[in-house]
DSSP file (Angstrom, degrees, kcal/mol; ACC not computed):
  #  RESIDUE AA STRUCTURE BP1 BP2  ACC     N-H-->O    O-->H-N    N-H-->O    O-->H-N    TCO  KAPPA ALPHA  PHI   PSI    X-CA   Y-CA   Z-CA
    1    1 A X              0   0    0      0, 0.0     2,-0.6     0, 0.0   101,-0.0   0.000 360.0 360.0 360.0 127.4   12.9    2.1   -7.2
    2    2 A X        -     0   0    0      2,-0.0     5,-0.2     5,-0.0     2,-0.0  -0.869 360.0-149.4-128.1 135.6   16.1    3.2   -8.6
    3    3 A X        +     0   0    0     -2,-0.6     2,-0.3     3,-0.1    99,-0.0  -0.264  24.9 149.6 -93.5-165.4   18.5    1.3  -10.8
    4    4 A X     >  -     0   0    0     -2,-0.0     4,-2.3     1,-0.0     5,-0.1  -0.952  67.2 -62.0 154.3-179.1   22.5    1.6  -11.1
    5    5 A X  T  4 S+     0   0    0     -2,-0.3     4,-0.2     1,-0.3    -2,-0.0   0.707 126.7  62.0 -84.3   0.6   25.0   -0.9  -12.0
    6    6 A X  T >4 S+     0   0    0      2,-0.2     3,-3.2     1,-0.1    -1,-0.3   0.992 107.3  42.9 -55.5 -74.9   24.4   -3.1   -9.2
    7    7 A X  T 34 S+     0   0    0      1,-0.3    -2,-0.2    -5,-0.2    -1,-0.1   0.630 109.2  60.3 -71.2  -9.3   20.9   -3.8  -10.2
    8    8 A X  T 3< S+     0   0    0     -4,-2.3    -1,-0.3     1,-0.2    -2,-0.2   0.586 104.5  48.9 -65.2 -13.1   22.0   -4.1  -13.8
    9    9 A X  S <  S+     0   0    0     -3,-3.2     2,-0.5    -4,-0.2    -1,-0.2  -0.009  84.4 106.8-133.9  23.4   24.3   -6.9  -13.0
   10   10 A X        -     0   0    0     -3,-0.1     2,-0.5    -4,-0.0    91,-0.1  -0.899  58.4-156.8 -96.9 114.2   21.5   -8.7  -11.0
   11   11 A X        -     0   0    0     -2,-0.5     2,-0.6    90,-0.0    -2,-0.1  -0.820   0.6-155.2 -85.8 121.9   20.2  -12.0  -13.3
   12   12 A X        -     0   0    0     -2,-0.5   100,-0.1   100,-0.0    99,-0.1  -0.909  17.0-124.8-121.7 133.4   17.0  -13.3  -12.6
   13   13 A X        -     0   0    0     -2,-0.6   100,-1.8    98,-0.2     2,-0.7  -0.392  19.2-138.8 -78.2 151.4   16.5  -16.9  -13.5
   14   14 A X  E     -a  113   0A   0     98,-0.2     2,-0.5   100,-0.0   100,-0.1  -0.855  13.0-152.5 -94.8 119.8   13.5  -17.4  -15.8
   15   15 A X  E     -a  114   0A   0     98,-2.4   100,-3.5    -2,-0.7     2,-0.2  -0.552  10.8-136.3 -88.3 127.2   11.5  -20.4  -14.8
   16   16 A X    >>  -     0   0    0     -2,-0.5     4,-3.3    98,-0.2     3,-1.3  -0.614  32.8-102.4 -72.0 152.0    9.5  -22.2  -17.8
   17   17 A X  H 3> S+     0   0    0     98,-0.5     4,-1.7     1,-0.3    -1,-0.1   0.755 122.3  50.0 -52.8 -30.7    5.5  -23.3  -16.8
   18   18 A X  H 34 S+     0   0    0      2,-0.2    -1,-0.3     1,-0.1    -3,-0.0   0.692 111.4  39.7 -98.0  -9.9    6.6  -26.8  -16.4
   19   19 A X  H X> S+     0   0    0     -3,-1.3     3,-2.5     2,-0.1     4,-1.3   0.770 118.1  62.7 -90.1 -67.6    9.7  -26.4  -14.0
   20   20 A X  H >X S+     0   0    0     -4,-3.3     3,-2.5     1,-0.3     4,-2.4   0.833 106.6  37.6 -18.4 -77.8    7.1  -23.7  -12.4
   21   21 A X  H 3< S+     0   0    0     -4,-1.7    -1,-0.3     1,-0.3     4,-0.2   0.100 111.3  60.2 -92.1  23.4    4.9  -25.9  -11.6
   22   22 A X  H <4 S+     0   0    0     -3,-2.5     4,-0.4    -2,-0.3    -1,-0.3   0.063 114.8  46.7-124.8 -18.9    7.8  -28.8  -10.5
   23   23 A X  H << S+     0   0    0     -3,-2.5    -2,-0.2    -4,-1.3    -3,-0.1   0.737 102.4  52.0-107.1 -39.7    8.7  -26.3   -8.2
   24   24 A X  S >< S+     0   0    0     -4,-2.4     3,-0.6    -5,-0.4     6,-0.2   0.943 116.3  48.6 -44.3 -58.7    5.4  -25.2   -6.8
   25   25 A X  T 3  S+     0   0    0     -4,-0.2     2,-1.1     1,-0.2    -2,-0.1   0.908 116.7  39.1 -20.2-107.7    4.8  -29.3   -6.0
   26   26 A X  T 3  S+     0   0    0     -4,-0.4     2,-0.4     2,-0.1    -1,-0.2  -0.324 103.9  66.1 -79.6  22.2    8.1  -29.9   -4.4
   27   27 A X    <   -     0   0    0     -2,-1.1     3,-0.2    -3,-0.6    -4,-0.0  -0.870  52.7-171.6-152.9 134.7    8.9  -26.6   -2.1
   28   28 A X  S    S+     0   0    0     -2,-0.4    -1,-0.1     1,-0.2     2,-0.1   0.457  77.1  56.6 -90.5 -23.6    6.4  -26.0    1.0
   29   29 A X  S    S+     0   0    0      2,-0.0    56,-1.1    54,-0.0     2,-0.4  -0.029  73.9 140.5-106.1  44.4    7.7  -22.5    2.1
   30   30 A X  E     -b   85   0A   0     54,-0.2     2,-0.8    -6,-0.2    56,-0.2  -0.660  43.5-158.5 -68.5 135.4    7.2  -20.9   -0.9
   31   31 A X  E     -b   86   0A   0     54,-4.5    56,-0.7    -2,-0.4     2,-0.3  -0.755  16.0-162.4-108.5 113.0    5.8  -17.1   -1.2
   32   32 A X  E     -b   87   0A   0     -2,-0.8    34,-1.3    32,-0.4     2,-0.4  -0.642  12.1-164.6 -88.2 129.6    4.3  -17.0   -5.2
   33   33 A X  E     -bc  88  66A   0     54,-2.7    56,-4.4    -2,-0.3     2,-0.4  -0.975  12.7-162.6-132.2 123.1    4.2  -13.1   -5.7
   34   34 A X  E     -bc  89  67A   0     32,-2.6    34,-3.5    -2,-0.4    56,-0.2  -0.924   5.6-177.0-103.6 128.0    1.8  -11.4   -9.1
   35   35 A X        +     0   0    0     54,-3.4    35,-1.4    -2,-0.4    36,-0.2  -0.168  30.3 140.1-120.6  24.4    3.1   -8.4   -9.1
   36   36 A X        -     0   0    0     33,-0.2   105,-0.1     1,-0.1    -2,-0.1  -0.305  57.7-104.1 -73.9 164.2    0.3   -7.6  -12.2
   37   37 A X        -     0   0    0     32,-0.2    21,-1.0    -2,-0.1     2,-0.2  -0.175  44.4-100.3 -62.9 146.9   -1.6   -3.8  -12.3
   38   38 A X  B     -E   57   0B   0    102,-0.1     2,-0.4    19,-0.1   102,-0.3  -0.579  48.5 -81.5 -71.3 167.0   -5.5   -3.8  -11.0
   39   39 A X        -     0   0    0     17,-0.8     3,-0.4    -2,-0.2   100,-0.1  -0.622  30.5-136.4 -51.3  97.1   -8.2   -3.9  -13.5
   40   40 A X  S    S+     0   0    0     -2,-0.4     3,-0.2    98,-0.2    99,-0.1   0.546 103.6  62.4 -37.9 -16.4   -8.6   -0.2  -14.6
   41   41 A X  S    S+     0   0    0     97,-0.2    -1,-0.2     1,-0.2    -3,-0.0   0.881 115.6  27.7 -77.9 -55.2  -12.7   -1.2  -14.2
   42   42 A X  S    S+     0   0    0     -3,-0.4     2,-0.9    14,-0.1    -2,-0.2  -0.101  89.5 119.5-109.7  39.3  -12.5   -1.9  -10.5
   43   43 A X        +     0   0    0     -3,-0.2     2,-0.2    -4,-0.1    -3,-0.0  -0.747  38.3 164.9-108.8 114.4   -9.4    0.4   -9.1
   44   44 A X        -     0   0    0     -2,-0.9     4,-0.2     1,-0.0    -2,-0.0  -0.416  56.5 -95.4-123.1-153.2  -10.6    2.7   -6.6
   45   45 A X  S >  S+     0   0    0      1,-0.3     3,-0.6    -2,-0.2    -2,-0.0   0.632 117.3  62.0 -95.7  15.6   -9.2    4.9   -3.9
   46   46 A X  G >  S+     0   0    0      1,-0.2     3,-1.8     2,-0.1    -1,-0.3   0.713  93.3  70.9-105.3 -18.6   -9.8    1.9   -1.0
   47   47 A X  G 3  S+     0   0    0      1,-0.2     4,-0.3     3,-0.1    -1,-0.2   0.593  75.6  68.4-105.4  42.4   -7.5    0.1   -3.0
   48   48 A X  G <  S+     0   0    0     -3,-0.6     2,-1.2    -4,-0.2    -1,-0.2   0.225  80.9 100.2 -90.4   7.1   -4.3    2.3   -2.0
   49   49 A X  S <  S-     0   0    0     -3,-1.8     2,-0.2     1,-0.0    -1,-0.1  -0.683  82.3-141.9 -97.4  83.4   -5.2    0.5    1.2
   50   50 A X        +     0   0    0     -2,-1.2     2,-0.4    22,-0.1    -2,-0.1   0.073  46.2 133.2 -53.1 100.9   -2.6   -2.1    0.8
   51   51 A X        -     0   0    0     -4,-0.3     2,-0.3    -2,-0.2    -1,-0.0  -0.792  67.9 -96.2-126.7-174.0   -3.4   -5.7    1.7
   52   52 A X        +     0   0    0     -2,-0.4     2,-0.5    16,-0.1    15,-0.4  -0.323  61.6 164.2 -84.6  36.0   -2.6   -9.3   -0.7
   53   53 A X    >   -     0   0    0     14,-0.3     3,-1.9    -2,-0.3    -2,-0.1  -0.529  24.3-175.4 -86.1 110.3   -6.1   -9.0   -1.9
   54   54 A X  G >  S+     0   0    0     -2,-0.5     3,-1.7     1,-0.2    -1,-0.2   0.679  72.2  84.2 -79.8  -7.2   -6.3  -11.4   -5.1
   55   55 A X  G 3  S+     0   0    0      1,-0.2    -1,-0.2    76,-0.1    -2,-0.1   0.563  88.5  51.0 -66.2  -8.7   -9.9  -10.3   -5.7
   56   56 A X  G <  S+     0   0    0     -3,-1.9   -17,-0.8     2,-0.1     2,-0.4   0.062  85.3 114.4-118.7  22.1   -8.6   -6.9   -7.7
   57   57 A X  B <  S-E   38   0B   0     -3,-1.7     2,-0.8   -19,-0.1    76,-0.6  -0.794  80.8-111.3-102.3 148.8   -6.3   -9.0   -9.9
   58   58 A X  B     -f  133   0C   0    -21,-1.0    76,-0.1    -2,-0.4    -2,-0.1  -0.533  64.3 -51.5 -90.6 142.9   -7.3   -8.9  -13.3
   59   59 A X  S    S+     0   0    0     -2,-0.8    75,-0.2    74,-0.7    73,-0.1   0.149 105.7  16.2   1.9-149.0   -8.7  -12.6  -14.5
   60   60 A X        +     0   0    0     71,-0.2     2,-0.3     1,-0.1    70,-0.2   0.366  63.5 171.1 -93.1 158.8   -7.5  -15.3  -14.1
   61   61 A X        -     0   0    0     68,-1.7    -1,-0.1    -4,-0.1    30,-0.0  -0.971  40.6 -92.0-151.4 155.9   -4.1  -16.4  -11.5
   62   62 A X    >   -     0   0    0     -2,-0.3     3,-1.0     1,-0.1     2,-0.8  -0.046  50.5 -96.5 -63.6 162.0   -2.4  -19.3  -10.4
   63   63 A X  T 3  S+     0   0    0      1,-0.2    -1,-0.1    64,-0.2    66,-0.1  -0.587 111.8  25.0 -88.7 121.6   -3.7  -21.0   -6.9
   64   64 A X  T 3  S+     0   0    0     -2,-0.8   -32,-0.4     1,-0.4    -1,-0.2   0.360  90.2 142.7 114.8  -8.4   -1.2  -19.6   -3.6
   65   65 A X    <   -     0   0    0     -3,-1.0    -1,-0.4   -34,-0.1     2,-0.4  -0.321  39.3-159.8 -95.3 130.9   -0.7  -16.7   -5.7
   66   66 A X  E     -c   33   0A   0    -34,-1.3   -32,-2.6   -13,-0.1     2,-0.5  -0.834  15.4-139.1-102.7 149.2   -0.5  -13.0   -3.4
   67   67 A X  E     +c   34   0A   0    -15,-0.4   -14,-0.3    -2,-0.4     2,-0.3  -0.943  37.5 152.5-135.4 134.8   -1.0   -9.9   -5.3
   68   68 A X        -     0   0    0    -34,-3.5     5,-0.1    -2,-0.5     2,-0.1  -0.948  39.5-136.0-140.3 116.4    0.9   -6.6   -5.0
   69   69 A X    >>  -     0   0    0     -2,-0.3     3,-2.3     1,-0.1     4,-1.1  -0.362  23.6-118.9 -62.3 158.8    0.9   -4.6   -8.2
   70   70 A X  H >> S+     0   0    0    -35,-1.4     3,-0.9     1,-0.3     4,-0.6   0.877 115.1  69.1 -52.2 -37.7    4.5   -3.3   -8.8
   71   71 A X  H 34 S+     0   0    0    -36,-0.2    -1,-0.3     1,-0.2    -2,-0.1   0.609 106.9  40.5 -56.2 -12.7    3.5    0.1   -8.7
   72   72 A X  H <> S+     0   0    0     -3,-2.3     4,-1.1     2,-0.1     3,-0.4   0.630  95.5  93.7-109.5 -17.7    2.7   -0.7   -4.4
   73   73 A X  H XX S+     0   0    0     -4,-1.1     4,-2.1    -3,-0.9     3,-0.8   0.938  76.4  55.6 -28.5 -84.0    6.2   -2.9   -4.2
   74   74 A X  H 3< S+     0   0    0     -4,-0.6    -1,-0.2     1,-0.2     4,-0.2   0.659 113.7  36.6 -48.4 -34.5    8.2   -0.2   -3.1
   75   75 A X  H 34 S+     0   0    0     -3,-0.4    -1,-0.2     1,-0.1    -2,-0.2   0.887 126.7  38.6 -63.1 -49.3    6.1    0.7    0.1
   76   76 A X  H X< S+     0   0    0     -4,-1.1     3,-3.2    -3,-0.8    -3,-0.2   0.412  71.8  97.8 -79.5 -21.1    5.2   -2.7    0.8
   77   77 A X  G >< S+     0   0    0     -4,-2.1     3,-4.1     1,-0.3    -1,-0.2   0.885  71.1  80.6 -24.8 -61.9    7.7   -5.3    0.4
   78   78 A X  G 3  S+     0   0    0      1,-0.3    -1,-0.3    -4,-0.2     4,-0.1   0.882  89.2  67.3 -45.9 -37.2    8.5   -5.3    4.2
   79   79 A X  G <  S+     0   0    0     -3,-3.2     2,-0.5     1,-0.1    -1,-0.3   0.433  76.3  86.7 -87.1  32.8    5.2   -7.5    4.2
   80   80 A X  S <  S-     0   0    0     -3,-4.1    -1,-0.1   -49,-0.0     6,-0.0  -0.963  90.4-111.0-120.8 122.7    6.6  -10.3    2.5
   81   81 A X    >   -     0   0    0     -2,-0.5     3,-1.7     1,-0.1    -2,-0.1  -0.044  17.2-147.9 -60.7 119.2    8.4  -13.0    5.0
   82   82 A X  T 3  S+     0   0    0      1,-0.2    27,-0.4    -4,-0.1    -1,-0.1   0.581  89.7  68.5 -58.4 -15.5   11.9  -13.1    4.6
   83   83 A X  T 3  S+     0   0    0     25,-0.1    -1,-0.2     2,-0.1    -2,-0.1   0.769  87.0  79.4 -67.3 -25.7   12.2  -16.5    5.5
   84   84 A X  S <  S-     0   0    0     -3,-1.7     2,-0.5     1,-0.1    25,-0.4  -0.301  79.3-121.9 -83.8 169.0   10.4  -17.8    2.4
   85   85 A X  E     -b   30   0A   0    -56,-1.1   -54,-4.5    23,-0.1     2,-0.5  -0.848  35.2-143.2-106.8 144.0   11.9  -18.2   -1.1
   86   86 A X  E     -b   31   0A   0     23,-4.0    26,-1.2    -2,-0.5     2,-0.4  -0.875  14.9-164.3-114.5 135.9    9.7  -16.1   -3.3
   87   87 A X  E     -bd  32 112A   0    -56,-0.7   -54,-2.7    -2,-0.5     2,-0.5  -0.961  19.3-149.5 -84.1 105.1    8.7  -17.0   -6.9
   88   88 A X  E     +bd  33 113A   0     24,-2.4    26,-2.6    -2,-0.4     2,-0.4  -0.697  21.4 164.4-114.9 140.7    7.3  -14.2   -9.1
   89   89 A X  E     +b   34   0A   0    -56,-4.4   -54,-3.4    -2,-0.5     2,-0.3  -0.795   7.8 172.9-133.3 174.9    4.9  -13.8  -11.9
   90   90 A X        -     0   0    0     -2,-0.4    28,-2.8     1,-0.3    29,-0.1  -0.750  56.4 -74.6-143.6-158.4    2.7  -11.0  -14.0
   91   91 A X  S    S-     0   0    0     -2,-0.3    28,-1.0    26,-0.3    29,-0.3   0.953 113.0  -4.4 -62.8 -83.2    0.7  -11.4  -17.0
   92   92 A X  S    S-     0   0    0     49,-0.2    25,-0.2    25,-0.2    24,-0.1  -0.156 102.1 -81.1-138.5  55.5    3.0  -11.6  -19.3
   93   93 A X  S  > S+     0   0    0      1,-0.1     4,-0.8    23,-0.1    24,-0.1   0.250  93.5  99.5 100.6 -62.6    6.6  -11.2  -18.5
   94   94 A X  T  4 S+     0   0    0      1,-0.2     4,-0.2    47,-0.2    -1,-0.1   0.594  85.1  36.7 -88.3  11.1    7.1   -7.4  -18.3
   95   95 A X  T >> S+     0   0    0      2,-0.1     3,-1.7     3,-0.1     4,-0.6   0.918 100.4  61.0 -87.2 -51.3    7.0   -6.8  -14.8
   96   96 A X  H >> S+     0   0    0      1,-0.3     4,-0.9     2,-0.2     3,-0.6   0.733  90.5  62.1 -57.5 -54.0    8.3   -9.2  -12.8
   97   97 A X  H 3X S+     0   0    0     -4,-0.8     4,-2.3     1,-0.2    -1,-0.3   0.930 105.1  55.7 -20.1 -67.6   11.6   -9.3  -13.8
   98   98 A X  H <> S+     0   0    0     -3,-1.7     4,-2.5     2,-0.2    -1,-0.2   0.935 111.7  46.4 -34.9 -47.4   11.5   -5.4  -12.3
   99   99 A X  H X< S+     0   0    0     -4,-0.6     3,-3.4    -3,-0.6     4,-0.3   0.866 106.0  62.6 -84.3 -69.6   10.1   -6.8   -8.8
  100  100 A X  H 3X S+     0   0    0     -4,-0.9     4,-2.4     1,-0.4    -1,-0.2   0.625 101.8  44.4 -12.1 -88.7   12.6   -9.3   -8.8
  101  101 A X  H 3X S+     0   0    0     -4,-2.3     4,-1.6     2,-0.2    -1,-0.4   0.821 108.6  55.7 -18.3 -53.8   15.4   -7.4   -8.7
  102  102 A X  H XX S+     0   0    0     -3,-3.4     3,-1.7    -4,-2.5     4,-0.9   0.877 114.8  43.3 -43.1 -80.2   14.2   -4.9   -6.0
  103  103 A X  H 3>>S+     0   0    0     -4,-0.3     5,-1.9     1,-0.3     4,-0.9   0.540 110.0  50.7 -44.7 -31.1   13.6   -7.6   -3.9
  104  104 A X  H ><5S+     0   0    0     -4,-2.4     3,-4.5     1,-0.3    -1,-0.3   0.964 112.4  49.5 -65.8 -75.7   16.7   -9.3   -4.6
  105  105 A X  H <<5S+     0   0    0     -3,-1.7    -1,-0.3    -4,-1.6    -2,-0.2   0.598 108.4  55.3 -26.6 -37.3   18.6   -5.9   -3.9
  106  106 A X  H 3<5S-     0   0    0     -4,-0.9    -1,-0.4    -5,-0.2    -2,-0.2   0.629 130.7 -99.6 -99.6  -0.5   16.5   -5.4   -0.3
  107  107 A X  T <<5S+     0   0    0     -3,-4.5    -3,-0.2    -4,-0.9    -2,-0.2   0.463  72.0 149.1 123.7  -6.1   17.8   -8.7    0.4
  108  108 A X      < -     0   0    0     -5,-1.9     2,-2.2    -4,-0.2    -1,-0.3  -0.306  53.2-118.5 -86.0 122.9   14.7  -11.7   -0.4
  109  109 A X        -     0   0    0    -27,-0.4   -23,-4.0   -25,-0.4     2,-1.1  -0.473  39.8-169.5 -73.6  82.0   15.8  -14.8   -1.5
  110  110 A X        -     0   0    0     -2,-2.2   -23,-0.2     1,-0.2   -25,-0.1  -0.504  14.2-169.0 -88.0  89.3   14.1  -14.9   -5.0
  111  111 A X        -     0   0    0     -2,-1.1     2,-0.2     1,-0.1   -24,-0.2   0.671  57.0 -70.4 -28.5 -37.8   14.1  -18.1   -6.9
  112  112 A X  E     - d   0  87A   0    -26,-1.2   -24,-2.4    -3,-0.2     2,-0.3  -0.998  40.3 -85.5 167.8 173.5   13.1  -16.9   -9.7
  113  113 A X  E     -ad  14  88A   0   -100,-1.8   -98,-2.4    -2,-0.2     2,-0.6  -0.873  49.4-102.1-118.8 166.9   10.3  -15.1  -12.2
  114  114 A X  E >   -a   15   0A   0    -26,-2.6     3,-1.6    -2,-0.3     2,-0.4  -0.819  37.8-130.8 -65.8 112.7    7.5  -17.3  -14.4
  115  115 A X  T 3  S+     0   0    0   -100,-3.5   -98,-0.5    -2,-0.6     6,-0.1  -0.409  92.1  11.4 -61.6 119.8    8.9  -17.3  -18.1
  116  116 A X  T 3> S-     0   0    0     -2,-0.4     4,-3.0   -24,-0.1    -1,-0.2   0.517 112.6-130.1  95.8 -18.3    6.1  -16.3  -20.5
  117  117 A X  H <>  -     0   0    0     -3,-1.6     4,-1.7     2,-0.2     5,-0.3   0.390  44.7 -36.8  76.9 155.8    4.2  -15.2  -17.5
  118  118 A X  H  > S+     0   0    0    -28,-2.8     4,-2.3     1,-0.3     5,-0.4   0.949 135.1  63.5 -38.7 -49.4    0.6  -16.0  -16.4
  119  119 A X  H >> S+     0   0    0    -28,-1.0     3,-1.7     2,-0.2     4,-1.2   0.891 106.5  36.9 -30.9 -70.9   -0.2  -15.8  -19.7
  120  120 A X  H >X S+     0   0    0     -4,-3.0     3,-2.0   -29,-0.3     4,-0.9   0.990 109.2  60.7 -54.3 -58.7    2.0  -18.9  -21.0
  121  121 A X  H 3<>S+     0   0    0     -4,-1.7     5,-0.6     1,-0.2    -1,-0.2   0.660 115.0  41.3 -70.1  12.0    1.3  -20.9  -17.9
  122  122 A X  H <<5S+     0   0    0     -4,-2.3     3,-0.3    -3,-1.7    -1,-0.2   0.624 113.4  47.4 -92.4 -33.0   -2.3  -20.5  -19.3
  123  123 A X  H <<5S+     0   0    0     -3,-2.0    -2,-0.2    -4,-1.2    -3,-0.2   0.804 113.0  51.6 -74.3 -31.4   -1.6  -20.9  -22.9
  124  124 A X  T  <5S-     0   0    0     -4,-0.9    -1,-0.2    -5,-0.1    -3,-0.1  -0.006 122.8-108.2-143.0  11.2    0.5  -24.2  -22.1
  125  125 A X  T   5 +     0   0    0     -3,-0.3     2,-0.2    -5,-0.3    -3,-0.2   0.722  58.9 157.0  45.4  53.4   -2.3  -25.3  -20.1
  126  126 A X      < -     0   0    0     -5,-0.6    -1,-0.2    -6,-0.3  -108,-0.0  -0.715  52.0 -97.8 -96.6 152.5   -1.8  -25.3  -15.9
  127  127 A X        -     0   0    0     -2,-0.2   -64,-0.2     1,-0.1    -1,-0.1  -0.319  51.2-174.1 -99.5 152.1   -4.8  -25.2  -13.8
  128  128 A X        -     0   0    0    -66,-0.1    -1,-0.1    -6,-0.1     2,-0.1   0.418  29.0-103.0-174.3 -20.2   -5.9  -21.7  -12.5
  129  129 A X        -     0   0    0    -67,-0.1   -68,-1.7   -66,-0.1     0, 0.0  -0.096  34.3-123.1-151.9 102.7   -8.0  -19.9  -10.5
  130  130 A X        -     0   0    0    -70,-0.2     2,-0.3    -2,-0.1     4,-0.1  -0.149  35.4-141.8 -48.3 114.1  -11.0  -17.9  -12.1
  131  131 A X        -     0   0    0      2,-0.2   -71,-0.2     1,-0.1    -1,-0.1  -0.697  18.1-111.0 -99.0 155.7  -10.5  -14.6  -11.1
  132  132 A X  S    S+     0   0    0     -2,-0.3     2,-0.3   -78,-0.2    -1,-0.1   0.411 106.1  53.0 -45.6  -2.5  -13.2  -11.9  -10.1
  133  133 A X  B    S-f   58   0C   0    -76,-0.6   -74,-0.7     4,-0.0    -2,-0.2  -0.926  92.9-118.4-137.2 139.1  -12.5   -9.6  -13.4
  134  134 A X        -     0   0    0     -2,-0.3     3,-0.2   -75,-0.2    -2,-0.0  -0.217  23.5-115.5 -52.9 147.7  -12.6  -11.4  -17.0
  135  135 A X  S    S+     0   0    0      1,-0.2   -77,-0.1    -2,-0.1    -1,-0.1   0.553 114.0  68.5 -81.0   7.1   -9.5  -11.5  -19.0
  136  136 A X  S    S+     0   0    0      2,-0.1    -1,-0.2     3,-0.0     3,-0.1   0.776  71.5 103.6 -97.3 -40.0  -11.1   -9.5  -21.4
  137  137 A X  S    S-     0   0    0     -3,-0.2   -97,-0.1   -98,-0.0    -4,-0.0   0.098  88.9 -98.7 -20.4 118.4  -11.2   -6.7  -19.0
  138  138 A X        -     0   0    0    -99,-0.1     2,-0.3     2,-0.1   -98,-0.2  -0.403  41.3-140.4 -58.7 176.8   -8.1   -4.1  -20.2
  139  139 A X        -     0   0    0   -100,-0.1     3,-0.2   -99,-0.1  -100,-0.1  -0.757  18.7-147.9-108.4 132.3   -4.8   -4.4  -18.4
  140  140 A X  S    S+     0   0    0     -2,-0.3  -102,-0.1  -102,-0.3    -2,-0.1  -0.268  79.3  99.9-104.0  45.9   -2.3   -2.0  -17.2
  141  141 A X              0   0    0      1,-0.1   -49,-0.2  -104,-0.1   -47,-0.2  -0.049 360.0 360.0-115.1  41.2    0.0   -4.3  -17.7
  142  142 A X              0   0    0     -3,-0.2    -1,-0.1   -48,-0.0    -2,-0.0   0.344 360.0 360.0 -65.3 360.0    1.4   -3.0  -21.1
């Protein structure tokens, strides 16, 4: 990924968990993309074998949710449908923004990122999905 003043002068709205989840409701084509790192516990070499597998994100994620860590974005983007308007989250903020931008830049109609991140729409209390790794598990999302 490379920046330049184009992508500097790209704004990406930040959506708060309750407008999130007013948008989630109310839009049927939506593509919700966690763009968080695997679980440092369970990353092995089958999973540079790229698919939307939500079973190697670490705990817990919103329901409809695809996962591509960012670091696999640039290779893979072409498999997220251009028709949809895409929503994006991480843990806590300090990716998404990044994938947002690409995508925006390759041409993807992005609505927007989650403000505050899985995290908040978990602290603020929105239902979601118990993921295969504990949240206690470390992160590479630092």
């Amino acid at each position: 990924m490379t920046t330049g003043e184009k992508w500097k002068a790209i704004r990406v709205r930040k959506i708060p968990p309750k407008n999130f989840q007013k948008i989630l409701k109310e839009e049927k084509d939506l593509f919700i993309l966690d763009v968080r790192s695997l679980d440092k516990r369970t990353l092995s070499q089958q999973d540079f074998d790229f698919t939307f597998d939500n079973a190697m994100l670490s705990g817990n994620y919103i329901k409809g949710v695809m996962h591509c860590p960012l670091i696999l974005l640039e290779d893979n983007y072409r498999l997220i449908p251009k028709d949809k308007k895409i929503i994006i989250t991480d843990w806590i903020m300090k990716q998404s923004t990044i994938a947002a931008k690409f995508l925006i830049m390759k041409g993807y109609d992005v609505v927007g990122i989650l403000k505050g991140g899985t995290a908040r729409w978990q602290a603020e209390g929105y239902p979601l999905i118990e993921g295969k790794n504990s949240l206690h598990n470390e992160l590479l999302c630092d």
